[in-house]
N, CA, C and O atoms as CSV, one atom per row, in Angstrom:
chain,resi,resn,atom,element,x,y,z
A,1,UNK,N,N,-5.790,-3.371,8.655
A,1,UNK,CA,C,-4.570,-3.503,7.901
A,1,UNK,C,C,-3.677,-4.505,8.617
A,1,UNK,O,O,-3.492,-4.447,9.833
A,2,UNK,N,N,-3.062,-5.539,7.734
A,2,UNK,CA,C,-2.539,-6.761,8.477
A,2,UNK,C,C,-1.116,-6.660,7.654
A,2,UNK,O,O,-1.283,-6.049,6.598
A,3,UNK,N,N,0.073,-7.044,7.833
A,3,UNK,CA,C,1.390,-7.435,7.135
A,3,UNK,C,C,1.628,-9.149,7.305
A,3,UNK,O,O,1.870,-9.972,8.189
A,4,UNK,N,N,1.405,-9.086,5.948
A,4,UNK,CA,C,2.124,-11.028,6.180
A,4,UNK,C,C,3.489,-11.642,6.254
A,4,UNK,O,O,4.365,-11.001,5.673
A,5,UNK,N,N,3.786,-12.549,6.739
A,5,UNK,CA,C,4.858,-12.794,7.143
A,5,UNK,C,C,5.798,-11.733,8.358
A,5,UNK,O,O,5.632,-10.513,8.376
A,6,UNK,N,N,6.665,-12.380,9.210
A,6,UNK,CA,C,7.144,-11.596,10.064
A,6,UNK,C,C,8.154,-10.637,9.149
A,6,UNK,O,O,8.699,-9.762,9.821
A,7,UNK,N,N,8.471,-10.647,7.845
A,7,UNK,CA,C,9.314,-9.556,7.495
A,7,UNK,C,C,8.845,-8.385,6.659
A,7,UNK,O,O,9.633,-7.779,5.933
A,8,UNK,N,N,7.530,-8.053,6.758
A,8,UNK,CA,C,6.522,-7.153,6.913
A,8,UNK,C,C,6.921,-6.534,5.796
A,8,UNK,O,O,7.341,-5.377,5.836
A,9,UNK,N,N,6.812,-7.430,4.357
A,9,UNK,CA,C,7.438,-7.112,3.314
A,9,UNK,C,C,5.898,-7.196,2.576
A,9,UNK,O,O,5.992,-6.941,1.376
A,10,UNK,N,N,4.946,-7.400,2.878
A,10,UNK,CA,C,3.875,-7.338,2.179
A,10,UNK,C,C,2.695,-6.422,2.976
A,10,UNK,O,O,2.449,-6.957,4.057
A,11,UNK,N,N,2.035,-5.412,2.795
A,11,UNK,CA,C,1.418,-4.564,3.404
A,11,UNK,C,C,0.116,-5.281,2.720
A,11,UNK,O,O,0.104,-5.539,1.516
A,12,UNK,N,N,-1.142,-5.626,3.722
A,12,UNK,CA,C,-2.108,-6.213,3.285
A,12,UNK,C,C,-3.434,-5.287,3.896
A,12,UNK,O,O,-3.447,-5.004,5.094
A,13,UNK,N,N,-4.511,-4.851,3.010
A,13,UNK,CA,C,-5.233,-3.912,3.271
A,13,UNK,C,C,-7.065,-4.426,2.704
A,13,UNK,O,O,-7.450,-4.764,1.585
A,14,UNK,N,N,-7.726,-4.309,3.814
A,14,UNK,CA,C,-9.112,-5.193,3.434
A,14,UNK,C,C,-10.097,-3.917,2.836
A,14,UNK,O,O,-10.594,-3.087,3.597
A,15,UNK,N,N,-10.252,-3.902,1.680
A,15,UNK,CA,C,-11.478,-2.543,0.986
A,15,UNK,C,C,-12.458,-4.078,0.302
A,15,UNK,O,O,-12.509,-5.307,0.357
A,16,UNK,N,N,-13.063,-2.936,-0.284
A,16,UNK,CA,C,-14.122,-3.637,-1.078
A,16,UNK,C,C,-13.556,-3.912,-2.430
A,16,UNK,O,O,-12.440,-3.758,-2.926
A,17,UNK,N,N,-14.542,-4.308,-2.803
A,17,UNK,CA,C,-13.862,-5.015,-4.356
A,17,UNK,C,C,-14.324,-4.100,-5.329
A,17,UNK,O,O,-13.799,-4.263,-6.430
A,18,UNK,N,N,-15.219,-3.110,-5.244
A,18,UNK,CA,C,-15.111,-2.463,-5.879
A,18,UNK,C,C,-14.036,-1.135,-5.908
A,18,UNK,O,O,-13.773,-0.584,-6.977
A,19,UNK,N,N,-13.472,-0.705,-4.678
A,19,UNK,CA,C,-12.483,-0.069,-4.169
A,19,UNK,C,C,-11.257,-0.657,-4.964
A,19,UNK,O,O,-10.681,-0.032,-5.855
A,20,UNK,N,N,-10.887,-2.047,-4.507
A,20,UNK,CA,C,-10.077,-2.800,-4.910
A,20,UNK,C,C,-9.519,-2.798,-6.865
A,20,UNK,O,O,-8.442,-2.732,-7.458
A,21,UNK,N,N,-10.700,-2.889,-7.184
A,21,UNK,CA,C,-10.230,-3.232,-8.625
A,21,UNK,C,C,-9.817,-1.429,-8.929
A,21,UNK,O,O,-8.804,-1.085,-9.538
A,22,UNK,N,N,-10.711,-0.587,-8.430
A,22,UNK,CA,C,-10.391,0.500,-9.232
A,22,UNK,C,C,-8.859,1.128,-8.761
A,22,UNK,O,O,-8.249,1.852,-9.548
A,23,UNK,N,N,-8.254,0.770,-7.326
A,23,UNK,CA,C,-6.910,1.043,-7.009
A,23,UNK,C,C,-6.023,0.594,-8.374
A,23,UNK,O,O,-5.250,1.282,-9.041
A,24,UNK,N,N,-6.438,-0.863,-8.545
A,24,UNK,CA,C,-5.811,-2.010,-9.047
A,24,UNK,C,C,-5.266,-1.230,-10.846
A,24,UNK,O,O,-4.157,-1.312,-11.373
A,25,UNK,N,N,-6.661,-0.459,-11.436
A,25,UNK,CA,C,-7.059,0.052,-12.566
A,25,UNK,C,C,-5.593,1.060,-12.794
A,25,UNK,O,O,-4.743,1.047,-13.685
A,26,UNK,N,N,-5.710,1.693,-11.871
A,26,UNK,CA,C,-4.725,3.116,-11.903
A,26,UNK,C,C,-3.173,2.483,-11.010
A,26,UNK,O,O,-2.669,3.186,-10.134
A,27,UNK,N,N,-2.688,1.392,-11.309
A,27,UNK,CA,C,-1.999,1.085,-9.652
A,27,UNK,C,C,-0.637,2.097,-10.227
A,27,UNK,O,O,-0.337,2.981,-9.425
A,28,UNK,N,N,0.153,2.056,-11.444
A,28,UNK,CA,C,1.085,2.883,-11.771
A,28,UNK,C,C,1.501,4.236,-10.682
A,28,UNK,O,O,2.485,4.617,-10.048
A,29,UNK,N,N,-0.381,4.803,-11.002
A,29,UNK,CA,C,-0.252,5.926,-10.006
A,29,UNK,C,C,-0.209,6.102,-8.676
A,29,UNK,O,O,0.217,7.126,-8.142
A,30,UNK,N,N,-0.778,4.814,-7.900
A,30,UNK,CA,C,-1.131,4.573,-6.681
A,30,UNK,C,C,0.575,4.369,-6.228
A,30,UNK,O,O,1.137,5.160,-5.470
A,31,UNK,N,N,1.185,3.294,-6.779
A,31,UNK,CA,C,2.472,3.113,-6.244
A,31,UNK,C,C,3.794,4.458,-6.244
A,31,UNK,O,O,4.701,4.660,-5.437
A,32,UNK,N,N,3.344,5.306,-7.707
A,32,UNK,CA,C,3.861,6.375,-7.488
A,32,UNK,C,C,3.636,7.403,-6.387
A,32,UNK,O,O,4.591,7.929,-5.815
A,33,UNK,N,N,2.429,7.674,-6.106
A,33,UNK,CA,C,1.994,8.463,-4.565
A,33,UNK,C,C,2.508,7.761,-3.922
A,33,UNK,O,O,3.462,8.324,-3.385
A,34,UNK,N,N,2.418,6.798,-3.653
A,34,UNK,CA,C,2.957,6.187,-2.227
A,34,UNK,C,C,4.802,6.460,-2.125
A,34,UNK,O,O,5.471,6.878,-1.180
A,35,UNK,N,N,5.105,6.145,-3.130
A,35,UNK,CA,C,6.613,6.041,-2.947
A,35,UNK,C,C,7.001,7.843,-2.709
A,35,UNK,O,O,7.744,8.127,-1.770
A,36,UNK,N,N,6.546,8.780,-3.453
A,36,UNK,CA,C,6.374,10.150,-3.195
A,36,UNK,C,C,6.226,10.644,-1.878
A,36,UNK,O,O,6.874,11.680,-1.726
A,37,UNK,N,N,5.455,10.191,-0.620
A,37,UNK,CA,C,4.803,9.838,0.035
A,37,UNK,C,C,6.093,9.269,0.906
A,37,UNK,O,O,6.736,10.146,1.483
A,38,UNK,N,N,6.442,8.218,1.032
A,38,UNK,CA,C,7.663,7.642,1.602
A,38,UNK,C,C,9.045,8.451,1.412
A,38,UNK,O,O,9.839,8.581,2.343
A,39,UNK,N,N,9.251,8.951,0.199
A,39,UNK,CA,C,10.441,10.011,0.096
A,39,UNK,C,C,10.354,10.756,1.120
A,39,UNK,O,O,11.053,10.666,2.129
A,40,UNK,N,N,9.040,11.938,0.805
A,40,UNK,CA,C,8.738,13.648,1.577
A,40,UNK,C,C,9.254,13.154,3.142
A,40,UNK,O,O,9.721,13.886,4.015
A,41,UNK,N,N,9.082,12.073,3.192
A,41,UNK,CA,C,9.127,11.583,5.245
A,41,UNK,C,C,10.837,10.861,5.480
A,41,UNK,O,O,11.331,10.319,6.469
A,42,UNK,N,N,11.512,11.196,3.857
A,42,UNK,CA,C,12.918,10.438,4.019
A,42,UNK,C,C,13.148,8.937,4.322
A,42,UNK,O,O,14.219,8.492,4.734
A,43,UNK,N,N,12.022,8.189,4.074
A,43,UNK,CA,C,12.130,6.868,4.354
A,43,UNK,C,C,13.332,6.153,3.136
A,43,UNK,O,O,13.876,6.656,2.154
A,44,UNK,N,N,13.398,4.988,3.655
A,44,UNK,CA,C,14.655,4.116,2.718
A,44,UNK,C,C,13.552,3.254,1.780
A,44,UNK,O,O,13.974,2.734,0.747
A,45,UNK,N,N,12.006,3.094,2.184
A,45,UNK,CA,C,11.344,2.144,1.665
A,45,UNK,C,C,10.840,2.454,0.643
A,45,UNK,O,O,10.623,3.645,0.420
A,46,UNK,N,N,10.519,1.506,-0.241
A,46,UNK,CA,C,9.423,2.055,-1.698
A,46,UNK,C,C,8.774,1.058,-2.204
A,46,UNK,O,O,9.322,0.215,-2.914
A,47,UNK,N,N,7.578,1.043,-1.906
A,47,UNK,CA,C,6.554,0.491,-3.024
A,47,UNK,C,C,6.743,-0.150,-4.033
A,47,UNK,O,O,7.094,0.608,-4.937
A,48,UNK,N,N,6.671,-1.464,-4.429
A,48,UNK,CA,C,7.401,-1.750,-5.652
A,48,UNK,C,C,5.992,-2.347,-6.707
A,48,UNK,O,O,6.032,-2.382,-7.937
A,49,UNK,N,N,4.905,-2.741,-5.916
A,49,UNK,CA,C,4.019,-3.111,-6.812
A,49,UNK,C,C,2.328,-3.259,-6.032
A,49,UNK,O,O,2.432,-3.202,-4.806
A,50,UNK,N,N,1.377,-3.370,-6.346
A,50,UNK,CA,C,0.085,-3.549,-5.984
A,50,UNK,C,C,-1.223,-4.488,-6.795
A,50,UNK,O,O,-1.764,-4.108,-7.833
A,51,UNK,N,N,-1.444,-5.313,-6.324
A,51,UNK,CA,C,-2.397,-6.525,-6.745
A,51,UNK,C,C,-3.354,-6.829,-5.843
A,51,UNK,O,O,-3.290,-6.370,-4.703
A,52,UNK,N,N,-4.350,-7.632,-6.236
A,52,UNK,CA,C,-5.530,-7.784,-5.475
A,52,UNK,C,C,-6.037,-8.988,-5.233
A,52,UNK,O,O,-6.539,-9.526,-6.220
A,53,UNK,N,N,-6.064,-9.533,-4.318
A,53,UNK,CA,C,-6.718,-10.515,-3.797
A,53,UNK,C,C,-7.945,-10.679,-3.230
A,53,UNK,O,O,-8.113,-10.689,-2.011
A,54,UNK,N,N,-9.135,-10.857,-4.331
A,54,UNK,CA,C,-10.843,-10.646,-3.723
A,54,UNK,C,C,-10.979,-9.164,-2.873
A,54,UNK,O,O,-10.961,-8.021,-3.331
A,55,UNK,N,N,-11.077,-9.481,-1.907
A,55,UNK,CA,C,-11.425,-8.174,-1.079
A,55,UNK,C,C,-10.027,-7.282,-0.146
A,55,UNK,O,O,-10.063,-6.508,0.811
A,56,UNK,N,N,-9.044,-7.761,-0.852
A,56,UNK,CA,C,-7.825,-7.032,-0.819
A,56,UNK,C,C,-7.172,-6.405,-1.334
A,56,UNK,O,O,-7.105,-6.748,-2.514
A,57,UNK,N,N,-6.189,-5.046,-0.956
A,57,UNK,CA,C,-5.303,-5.121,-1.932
A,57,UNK,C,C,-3.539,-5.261,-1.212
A,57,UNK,O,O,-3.339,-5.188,0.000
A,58,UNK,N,N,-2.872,-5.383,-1.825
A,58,UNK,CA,C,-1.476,-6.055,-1.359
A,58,UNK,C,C,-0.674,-5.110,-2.232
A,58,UNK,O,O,-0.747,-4.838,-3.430
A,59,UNK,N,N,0.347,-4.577,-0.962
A,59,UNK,CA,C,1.301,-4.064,-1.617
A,59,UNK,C,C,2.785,-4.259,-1.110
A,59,UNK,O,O,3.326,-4.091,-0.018
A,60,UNK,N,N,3.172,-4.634,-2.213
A,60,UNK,CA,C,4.983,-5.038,-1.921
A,60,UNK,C,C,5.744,-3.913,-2.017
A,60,UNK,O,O,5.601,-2.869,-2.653
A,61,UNK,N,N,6.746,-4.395,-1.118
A,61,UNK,CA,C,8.073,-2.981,-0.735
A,61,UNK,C,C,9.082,-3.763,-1.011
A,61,UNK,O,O,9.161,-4.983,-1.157
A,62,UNK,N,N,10.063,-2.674,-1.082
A,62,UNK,CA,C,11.825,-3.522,-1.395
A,62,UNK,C,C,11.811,-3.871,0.145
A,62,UNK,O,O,11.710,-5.065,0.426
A,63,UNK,N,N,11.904,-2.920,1.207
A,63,UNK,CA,C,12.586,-3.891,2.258
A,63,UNK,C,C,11.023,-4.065,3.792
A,63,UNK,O,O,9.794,-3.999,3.781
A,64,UNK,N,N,12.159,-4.312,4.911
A,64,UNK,CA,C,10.926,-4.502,6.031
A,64,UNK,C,C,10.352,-3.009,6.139
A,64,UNK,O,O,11.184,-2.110,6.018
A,65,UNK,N,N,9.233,-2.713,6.320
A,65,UNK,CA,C,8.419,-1.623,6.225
A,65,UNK,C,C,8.050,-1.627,8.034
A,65,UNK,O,O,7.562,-2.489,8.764
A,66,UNK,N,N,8.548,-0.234,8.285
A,66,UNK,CA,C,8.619,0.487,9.794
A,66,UNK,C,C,7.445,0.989,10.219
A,66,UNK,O,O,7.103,1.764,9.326
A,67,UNK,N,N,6.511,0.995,11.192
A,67,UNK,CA,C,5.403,1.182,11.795
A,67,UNK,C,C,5.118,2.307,11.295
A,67,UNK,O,O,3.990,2.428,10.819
A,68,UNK,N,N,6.254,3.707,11.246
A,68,UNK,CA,C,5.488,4.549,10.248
A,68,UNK,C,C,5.265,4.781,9.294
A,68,UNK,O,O,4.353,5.545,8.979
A,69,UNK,N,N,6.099,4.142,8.424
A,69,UNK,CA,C,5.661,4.149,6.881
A,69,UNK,C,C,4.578,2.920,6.670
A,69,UNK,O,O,4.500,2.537,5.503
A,70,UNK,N,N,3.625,2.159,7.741
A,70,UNK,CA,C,2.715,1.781,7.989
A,70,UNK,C,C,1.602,2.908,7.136
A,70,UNK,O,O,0.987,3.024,6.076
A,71,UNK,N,N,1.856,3.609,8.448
A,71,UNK,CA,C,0.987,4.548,8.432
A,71,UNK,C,C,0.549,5.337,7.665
A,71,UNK,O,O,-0.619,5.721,7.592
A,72,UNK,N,N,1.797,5.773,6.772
A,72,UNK,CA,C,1.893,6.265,5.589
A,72,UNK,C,C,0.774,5.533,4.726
A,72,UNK,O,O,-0.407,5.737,4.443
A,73,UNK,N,N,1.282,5.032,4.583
A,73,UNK,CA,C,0.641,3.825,3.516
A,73,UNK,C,C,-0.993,3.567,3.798
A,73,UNK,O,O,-1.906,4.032,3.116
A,74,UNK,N,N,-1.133,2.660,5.039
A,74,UNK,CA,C,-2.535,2.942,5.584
A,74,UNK,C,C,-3.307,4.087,5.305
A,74,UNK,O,O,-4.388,3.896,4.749
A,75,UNK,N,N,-2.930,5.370,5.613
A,75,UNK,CA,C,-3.921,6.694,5.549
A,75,UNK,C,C,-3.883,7.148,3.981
A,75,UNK,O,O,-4.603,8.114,3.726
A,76,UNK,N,N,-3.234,6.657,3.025
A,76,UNK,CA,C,-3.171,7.086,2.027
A,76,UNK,C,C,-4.222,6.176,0.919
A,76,UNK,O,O,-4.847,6.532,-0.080
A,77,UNK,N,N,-4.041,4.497,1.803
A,77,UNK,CA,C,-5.195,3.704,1.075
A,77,UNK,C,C,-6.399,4.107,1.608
A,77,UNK,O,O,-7.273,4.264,0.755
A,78,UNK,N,N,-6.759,4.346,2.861
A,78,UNK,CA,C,-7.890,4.636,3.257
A,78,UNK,C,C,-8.240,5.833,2.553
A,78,UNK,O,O,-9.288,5.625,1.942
A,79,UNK,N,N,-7.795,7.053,2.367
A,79,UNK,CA,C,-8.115,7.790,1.668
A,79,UNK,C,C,-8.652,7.223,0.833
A,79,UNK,O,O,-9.855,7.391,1.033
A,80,UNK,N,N,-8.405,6.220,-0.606
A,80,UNK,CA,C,-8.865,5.778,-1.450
A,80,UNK,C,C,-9.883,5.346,-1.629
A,80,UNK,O,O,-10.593,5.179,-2.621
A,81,UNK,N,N,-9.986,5.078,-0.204
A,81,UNK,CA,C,-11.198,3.444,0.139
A,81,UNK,C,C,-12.262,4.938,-0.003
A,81,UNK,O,O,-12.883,5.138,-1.047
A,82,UNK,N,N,-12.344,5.810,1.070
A,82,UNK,CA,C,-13.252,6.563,0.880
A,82,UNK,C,C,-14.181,7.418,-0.373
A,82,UNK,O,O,-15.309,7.909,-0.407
A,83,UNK,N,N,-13.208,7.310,-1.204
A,83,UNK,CA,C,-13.400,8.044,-2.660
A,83,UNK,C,C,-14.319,6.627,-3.516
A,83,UNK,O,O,-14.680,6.743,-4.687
């Protein structure tokens, strides 16, 4: 899991492409868990959208995203990746 640019406003995550498109399929719901997800932990951040780039998927936040809502985020795509 990589963030582009230094204002770590884009969360960038390497799955497969078949992983990828099917996040991509449902993303409504994906961005809703996540932001759900960022509330329960009281964060200020939220998810605002998710797209895919080949063997990526990319997800934008309103603001700079904090090492733990990293994490958040990370263990919740990986979850995915696994399914």
């Amino acid at each position: 899991m990589t963030t582009k640019n230094p204002s770590r406003k884009q969360i960038i995550i390497s799955i497969s492409i078949n992983n990828a498109k099917a996040i991509i399929s449902q993303a409504n719901k994906h961005i809703s868990n996540i932001n759900r997800l960022l509330k329960y932990v009281k964060s200020n951040v939220s998810a605002d959208f998710i797209y895919s780039n080949n063997k990526e998927v990319i997800i934008t936040t309103n603001k700079v995203v904090a090492a733990s809502d990293l994490n958040i985020v990370k263990k919740y795509i990986k979850k995915l990746n696994k399914s």
